[in-house]
Backbone as XML, in Angstrom:
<?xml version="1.0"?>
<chain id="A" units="angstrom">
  <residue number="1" name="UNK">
    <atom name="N" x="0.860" y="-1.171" z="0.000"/>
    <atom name="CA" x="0.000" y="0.000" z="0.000"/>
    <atom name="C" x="0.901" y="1.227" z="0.000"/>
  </residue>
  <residue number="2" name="UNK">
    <atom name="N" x="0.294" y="2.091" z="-0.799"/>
    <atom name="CA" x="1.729" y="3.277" z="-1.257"/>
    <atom name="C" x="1.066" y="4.158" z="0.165"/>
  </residue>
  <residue number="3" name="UNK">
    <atom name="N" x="1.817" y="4.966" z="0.670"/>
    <atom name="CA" x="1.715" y="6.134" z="1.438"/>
    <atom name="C" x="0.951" y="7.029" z="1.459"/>
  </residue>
  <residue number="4" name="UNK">
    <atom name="N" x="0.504" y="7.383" z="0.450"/>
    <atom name="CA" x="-1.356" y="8.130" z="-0.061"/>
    <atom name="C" x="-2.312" y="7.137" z="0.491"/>
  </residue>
  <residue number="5" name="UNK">
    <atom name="N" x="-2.198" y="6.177" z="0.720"/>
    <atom name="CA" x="-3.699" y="5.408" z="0.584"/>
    <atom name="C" x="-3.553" y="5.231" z="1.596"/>
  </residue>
  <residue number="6" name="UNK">
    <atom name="N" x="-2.231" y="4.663" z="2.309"/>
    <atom name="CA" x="-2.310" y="4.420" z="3.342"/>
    <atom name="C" x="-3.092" y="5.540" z="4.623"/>
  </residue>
  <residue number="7" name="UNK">
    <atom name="N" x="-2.568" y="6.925" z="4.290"/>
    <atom name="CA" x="-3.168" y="8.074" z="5.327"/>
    <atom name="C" x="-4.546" y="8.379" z="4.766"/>
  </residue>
  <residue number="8" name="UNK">
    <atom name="N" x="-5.136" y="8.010" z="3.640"/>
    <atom name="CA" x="-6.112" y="8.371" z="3.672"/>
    <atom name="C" x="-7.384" y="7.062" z="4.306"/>
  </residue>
  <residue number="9" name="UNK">
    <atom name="N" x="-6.511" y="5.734" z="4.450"/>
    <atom name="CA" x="-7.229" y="5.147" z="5.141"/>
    <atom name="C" x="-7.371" y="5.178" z="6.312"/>
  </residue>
  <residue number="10" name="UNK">
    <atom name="N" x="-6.078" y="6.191" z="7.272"/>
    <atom name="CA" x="-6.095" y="6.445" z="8.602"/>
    <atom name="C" x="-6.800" y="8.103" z="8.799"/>
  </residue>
  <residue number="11" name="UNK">
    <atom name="N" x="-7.626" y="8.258" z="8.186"/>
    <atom name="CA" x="-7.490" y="9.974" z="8.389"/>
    <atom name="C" x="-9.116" y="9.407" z="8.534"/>
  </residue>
  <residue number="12" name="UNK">
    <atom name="N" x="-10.004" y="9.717" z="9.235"/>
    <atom name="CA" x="-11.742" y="9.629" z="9.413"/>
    <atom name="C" x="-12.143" y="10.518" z="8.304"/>
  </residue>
  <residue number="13" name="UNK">
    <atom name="N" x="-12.982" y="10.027" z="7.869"/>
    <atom name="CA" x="-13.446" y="10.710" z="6.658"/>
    <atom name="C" x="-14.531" y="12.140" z="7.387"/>
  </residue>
  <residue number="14" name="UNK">
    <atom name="N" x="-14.328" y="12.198" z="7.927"/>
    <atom name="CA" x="-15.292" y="13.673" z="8.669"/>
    <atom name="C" x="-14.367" y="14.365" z="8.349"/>
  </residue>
  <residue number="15" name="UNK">
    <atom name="N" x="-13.023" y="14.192" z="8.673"/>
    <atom name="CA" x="-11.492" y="15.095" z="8.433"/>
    <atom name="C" x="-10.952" y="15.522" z="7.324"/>
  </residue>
  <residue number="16" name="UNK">
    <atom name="N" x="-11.313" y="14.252" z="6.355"/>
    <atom name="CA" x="-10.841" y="14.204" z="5.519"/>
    <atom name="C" x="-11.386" y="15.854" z="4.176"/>
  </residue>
  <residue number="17" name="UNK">
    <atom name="N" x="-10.490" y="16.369" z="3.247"/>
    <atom name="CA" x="-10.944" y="17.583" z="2.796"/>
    <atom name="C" x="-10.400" y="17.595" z="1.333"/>
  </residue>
  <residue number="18" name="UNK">
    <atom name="N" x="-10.978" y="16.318" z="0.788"/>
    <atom name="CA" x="-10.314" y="16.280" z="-0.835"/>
    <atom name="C" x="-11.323" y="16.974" z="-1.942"/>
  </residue>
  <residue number="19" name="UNK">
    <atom name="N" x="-10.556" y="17.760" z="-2.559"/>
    <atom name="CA" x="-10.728" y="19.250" z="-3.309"/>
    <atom name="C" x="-11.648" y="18.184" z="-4.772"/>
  </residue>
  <residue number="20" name="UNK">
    <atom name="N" x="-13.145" y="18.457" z="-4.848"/>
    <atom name="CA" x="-13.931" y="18.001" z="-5.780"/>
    <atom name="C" x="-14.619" y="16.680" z="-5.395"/>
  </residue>
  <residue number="21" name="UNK">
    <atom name="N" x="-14.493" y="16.157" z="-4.304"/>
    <atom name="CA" x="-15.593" y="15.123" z="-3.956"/>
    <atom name="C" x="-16.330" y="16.164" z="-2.933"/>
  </residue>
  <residue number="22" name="UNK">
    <atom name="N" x="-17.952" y="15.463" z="-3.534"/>
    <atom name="CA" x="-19.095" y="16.068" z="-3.107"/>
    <atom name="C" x="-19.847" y="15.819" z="-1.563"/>
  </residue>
  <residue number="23" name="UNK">
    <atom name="N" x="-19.895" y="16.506" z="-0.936"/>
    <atom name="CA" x="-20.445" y="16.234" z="0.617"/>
    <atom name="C" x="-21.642" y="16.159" z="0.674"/>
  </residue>
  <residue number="24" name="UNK">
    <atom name="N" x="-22.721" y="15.286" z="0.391"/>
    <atom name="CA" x="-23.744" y="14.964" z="0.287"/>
    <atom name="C" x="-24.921" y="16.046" z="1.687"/>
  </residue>
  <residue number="25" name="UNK">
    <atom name="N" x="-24.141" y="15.826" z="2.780"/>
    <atom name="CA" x="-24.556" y="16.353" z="4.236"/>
    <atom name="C" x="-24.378" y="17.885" z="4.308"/>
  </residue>
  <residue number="26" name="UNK">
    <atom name="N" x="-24.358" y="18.616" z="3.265"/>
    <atom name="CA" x="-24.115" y="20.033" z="3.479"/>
    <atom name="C" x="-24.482" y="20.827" z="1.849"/>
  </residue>
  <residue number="27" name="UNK">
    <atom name="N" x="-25.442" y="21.466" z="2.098"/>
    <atom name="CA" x="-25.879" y="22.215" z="0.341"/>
    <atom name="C" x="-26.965" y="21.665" z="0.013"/>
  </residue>
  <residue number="28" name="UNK">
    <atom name="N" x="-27.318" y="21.881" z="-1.461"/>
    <atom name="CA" x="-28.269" y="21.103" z="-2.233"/>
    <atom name="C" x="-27.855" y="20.055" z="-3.264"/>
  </residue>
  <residue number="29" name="UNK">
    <atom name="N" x="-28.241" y="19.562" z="-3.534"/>
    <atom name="CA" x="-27.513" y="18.451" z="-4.644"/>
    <atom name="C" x="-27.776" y="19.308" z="-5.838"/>
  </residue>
  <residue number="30" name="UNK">
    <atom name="N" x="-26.969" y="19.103" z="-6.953"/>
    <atom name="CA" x="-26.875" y="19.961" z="-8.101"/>
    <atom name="C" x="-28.347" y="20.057" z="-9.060"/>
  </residue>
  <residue number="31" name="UNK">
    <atom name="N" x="-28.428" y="20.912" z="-9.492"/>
    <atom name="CA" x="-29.517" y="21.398" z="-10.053"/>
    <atom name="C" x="-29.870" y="20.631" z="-11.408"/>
  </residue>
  <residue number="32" name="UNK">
    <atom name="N" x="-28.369" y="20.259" z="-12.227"/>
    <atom name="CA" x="-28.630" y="19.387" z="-13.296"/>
    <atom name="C" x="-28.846" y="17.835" z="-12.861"/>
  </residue>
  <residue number="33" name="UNK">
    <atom name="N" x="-28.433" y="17.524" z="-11.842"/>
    <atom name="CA" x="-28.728" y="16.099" z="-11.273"/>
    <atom name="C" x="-30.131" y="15.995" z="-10.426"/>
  </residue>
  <residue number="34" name="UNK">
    <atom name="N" x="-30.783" y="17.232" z="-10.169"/>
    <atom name="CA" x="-32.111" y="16.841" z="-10.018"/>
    <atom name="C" x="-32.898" y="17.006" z="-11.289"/>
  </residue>
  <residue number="35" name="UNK">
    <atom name="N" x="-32.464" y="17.903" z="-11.990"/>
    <atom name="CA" x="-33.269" y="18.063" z="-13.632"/>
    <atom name="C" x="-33.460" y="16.332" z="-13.831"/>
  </residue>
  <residue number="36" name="UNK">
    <atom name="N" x="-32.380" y="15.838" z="-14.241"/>
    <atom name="CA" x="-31.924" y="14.496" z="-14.876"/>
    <atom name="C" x="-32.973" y="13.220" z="-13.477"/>
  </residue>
  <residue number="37" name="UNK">
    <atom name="N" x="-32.931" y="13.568" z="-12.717"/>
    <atom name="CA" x="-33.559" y="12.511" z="-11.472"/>
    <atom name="C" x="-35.177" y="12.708" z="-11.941"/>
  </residue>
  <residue number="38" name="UNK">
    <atom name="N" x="-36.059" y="14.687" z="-12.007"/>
    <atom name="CA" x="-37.357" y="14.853" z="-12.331"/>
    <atom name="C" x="-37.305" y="13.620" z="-13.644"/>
  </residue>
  <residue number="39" name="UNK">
    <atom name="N" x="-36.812" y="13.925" z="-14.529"/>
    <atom name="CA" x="-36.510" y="13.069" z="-16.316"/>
    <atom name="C" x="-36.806" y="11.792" z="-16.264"/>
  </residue>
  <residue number="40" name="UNK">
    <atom name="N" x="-36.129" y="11.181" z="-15.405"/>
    <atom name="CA" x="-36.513" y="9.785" z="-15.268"/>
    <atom name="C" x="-37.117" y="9.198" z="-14.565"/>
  </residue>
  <residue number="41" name="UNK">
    <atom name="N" x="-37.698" y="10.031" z="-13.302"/>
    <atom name="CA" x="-39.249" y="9.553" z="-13.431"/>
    <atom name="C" x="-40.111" y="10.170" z="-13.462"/>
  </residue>
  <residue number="42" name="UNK">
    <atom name="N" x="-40.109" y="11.221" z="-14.649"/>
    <atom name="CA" x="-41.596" y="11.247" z="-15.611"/>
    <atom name="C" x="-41.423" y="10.062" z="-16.513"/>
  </residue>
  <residue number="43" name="UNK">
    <atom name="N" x="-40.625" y="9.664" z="-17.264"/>
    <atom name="CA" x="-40.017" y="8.467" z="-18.605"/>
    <atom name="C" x="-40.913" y="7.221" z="-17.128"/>
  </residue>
  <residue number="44" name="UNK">
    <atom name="N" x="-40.582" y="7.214" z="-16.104"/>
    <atom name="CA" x="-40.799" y="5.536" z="-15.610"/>
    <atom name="C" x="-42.689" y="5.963" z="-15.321"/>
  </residue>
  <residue number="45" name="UNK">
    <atom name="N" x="-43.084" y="6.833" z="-14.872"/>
    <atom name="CA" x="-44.692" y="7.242" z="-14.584"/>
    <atom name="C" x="-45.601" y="7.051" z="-15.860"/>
  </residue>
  <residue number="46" name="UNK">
    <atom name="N" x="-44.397" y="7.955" z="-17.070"/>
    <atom name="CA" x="-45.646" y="7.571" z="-18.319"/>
    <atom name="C" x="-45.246" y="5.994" z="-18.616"/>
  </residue>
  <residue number="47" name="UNK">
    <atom name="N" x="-44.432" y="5.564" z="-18.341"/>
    <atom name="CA" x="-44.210" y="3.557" z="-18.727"/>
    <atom name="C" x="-45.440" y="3.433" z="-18.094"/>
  </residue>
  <residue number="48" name="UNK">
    <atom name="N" x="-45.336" y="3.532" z="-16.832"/>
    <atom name="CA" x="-46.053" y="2.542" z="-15.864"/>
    <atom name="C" x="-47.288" y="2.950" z="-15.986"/>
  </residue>
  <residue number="49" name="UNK">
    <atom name="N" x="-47.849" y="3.962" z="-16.755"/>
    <atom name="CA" x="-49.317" y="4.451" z="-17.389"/>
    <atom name="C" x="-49.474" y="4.105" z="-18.168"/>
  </residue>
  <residue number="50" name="UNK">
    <atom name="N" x="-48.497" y="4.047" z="-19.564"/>
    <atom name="CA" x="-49.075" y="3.335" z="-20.793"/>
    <atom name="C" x="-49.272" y="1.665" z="-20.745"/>
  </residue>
  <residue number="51" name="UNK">
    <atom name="N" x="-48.143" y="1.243" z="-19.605"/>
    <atom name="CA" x="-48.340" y="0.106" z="-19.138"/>
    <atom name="C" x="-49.615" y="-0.734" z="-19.064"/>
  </residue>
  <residue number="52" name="UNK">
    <atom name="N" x="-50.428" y="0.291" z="-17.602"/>
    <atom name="CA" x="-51.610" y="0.289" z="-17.274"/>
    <atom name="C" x="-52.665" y="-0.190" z="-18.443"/>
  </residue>
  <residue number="53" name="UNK">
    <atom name="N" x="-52.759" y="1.315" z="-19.259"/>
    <atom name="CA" x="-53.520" y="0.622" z="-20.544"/>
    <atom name="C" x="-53.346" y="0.186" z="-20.873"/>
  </residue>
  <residue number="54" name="UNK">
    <atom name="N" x="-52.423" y="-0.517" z="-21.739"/>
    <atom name="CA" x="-52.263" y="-1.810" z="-22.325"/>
    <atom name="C" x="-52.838" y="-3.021" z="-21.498"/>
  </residue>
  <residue number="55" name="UNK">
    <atom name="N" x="-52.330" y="-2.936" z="-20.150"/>
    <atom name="CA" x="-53.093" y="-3.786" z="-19.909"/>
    <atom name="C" x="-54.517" y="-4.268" z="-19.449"/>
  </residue>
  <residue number="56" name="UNK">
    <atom name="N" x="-54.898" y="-3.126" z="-19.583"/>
    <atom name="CA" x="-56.762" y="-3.177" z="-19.053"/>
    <atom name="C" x="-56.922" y="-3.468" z="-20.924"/>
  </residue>
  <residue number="57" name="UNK">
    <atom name="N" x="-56.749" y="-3.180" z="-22.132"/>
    <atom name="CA" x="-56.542" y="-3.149" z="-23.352"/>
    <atom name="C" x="-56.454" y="-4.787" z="-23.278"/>
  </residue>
  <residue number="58" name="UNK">
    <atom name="N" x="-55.702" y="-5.354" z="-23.210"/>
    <atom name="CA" x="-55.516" y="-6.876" z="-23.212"/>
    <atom name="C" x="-56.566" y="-7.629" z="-22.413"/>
  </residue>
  <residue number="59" name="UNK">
    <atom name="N" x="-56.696" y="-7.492" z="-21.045"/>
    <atom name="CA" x="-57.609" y="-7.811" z="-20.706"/>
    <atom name="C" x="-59.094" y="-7.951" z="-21.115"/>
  </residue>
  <residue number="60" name="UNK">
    <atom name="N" x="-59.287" y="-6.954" z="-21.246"/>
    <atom name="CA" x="-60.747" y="-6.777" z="-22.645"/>
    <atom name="C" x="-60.362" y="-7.710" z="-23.699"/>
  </residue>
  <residue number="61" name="UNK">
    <atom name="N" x="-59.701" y="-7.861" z="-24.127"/>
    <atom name="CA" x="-59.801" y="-8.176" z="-25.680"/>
    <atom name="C" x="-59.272" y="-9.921" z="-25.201"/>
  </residue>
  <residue number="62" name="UNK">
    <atom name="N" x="-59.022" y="-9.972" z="-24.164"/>
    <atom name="CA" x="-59.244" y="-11.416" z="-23.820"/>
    <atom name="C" x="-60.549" y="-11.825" z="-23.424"/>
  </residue>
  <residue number="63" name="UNK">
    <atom name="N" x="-61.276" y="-11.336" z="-22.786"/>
    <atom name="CA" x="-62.570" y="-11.289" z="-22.207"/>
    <atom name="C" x="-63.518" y="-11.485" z="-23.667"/>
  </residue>
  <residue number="64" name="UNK">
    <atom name="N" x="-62.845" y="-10.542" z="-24.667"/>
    <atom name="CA" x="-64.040" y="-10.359" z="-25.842"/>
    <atom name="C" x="-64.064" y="-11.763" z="-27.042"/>
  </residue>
  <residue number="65" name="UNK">
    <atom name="N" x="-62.517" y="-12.182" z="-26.256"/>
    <atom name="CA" x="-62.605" y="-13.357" z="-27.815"/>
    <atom name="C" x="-63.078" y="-14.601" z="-27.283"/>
  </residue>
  <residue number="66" name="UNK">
    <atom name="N" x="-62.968" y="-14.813" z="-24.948"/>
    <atom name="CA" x="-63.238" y="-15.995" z="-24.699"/>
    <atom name="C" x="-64.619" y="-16.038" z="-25.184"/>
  </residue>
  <residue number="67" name="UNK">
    <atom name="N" x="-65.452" y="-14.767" z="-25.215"/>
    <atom name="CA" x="-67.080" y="-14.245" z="-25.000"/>
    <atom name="C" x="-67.449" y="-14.576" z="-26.746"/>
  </residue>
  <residue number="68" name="UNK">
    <atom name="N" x="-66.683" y="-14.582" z="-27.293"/>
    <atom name="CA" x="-66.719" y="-14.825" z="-29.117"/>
    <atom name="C" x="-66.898" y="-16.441" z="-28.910"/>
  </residue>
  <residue number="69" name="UNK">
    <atom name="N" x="-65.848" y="-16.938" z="-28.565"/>
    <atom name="CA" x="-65.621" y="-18.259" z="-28.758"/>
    <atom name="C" x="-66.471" y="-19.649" z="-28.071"/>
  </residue>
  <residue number="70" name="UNK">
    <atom name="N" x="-67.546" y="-18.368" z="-26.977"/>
    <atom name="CA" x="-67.930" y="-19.043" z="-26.092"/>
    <atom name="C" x="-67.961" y="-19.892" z="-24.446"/>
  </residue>
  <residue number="71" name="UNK">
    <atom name="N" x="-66.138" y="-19.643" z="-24.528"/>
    <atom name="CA" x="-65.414" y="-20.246" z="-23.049"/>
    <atom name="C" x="-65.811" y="-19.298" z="-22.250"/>
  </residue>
  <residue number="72" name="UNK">
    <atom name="N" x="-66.033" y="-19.718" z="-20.801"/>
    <atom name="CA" x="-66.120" y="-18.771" z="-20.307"/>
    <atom name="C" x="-65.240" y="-18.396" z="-19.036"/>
  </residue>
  <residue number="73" name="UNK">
    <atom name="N" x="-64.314" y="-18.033" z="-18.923"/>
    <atom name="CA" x="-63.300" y="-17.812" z="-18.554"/>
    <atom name="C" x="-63.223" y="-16.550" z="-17.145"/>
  </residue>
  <residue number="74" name="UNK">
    <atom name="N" x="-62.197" y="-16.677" z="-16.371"/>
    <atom name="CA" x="-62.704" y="-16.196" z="-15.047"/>
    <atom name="C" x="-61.452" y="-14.606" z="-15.863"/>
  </residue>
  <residue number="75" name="UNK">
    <atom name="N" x="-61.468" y="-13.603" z="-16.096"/>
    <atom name="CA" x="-61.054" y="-12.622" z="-16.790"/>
    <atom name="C" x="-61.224" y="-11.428" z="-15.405"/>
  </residue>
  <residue number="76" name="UNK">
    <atom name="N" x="-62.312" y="-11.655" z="-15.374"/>
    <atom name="CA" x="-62.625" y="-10.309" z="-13.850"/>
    <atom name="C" x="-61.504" y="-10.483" z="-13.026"/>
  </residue>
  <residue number="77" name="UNK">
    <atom name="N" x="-60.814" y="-11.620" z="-12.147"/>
    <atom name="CA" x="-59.705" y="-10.975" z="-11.795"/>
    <atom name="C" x="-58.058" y="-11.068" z="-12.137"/>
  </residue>
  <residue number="78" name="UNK">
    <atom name="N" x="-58.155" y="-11.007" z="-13.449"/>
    <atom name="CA" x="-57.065" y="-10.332" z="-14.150"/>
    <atom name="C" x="-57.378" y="-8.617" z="-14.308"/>
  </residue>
  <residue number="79" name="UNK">
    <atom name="N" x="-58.294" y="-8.074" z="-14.505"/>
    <atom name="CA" x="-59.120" y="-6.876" z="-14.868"/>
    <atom name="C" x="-59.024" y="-6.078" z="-13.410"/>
  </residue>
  <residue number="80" name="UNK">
    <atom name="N" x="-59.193" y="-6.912" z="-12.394"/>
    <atom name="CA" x="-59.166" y="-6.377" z="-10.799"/>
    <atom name="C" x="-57.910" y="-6.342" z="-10.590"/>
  </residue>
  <residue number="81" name="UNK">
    <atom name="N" x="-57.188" y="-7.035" z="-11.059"/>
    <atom name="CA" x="-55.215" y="-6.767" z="-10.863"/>
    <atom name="C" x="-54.575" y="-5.786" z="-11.832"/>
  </residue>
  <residue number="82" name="UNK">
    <atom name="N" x="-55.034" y="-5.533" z="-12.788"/>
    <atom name="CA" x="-54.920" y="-4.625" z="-13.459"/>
    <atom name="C" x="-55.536" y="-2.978" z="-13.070"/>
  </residue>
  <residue number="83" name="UNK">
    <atom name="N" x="-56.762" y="-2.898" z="-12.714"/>
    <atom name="CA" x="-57.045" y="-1.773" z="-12.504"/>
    <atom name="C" x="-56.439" y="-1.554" z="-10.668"/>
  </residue>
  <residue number="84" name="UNK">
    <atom name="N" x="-55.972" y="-2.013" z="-10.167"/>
    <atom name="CA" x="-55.640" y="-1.865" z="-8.641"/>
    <atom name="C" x="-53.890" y="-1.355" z="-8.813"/>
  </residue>
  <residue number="85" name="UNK">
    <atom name="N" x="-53.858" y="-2.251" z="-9.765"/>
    <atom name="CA" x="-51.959" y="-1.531" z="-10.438"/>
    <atom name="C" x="-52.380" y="0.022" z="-10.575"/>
  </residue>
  <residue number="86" name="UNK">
    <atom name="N" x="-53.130" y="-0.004" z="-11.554"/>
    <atom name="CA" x="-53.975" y="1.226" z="-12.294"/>
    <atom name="C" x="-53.964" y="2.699" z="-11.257"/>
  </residue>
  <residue number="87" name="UNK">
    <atom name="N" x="-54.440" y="2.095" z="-10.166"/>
    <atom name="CA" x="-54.831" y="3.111" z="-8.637"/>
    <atom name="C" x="-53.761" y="2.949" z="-7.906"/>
  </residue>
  <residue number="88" name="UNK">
    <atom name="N" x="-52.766" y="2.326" z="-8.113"/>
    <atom name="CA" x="-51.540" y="2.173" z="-7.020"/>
    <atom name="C" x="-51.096" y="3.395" z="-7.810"/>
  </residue>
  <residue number="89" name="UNK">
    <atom name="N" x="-50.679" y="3.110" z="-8.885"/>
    <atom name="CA" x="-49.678" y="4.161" z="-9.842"/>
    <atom name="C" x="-50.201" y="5.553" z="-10.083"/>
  </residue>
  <residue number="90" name="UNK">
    <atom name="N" x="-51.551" y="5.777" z="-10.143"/>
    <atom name="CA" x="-51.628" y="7.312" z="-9.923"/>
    <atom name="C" x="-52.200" y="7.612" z="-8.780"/>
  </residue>
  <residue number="91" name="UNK">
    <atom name="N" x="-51.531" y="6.588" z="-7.569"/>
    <atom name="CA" x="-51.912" y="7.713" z="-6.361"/>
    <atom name="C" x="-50.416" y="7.307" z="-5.909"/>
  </residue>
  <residue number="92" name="UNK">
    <atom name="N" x="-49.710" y="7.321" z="-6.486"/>
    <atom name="CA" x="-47.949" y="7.485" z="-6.025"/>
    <atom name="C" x="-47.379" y="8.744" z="-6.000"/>
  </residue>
  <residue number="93" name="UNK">
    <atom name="N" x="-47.991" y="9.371" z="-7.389"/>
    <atom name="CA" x="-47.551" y="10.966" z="-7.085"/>
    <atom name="C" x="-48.197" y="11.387" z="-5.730"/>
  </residue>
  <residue number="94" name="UNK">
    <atom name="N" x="-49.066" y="12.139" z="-5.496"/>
    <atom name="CA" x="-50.124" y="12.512" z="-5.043"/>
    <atom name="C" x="-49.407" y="11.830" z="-3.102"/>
  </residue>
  <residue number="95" name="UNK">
    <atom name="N" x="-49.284" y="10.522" z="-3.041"/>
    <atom name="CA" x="-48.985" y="9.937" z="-1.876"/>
    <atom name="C" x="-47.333" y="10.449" z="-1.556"/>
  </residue>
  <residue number="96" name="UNK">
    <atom name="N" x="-46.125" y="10.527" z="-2.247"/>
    <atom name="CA" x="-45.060" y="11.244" z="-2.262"/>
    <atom name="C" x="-45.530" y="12.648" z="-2.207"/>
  </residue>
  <residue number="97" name="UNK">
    <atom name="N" x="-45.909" y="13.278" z="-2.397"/>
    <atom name="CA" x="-45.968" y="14.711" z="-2.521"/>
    <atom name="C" x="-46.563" y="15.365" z="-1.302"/>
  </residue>
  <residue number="98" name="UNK">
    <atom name="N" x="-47.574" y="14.245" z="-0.600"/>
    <atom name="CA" x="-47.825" y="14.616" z="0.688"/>
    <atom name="C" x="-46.779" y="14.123" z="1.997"/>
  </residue>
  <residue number="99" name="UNK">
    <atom name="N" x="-45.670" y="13.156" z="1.215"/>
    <atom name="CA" x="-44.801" y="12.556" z="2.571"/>
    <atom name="C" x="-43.661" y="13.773" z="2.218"/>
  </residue>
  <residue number="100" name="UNK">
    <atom name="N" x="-43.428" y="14.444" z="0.920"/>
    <atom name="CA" x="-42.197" y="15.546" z="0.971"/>
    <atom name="C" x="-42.718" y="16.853" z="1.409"/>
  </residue>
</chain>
């Protein structure tokens, strides 16, 4: 172990004062790294919405071809797991926004 590493493994990192690592415990976190954090999850909220429809979309159209074909098939709770996803996911905003 070279002599750098060595004192910086003996020095407590409370002490420690290296010029460009970020102190998480003091400030705000950077303005482009929360831009980029809002970004990706609006991109994961509209997934998990278009998600949603698609799958109430499938569901129906399973329901409509057993109902064509005659089978009669238990579909209601695939449709009840689907729409309960449905109500989890847009009351996530809404439920965060009252815990921040």
């Amino acid at each position: 172990m070279n002599t750098n590493m060595a004192h910086i493994a003996a020095t407590p990192a409370q002490t420690m004062n290296i010029a460009g690592v970020y102190n998480p415990g003091t400030g705000n976190a950077p303005t482009q790294l929360v831009n980029q954090a809002h970004q990706l999850l609006d991109i994961i909220a509209w997934t998990a919405t278009s998600c949603c429809v698609a799958g109430i979309l499938i569901v129906v159209a399973m329901m409509a071809i057993s109902h064509h074909r005659g089978t009669g098939s238990d579909h209601f709770a695939g449709l009840g797991k689907v729409l309960t996803a449905c109500i989890l996911i847009g009351a996530a905003g809404p439920i965060v926004q009252f815990l921040v």
